[in-house]
N, C-alpha and C positions, 0 to 999 in steps of 0.2 A: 504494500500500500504506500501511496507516495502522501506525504503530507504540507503542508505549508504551516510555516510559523513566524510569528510576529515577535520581534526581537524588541528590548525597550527604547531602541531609537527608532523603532516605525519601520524598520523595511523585512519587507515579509523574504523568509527564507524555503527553498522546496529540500525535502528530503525522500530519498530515496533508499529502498530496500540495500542494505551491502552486497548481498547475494547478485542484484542487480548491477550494479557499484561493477563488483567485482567480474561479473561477464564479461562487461562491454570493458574492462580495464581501464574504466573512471577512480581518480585519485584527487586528494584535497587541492584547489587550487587551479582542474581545470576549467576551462569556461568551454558552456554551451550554447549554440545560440538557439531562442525559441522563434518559431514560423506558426503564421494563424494560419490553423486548419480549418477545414469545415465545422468539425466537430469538438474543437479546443485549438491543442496545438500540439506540433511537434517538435522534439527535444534534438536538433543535431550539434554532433560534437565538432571545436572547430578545429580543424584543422592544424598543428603544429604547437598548440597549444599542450605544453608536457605540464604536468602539476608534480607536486613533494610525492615522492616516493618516502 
């Protein structure tokens, strides 16, 4: 389940399962960009974008 959370300076954070995390070999740090879909949106990873191992 993916969640959003509101931190106490206002900016909402998305969390996502580890197990998912750990698939697609997402780590702290990298950046995603989001695309409006029809139906929401979609989460692509950018590009060259390496995060903290």
């Amino acid at each position: 389940m993916v969640k959003i959370q509101k931190l106490p300076s206002g900016q909402l954070v998305i969390t996502i399962p580890k197990l998912l995390a750990e698939y697609e070999g997402l780590r702290k740090g990298m950046e995603l960009d989001f695309k409006k879909h029809k139906d929401g949106f979609i989460l692509e990873i950018k590009k060259g974008k390496v995060g903290k191992k």
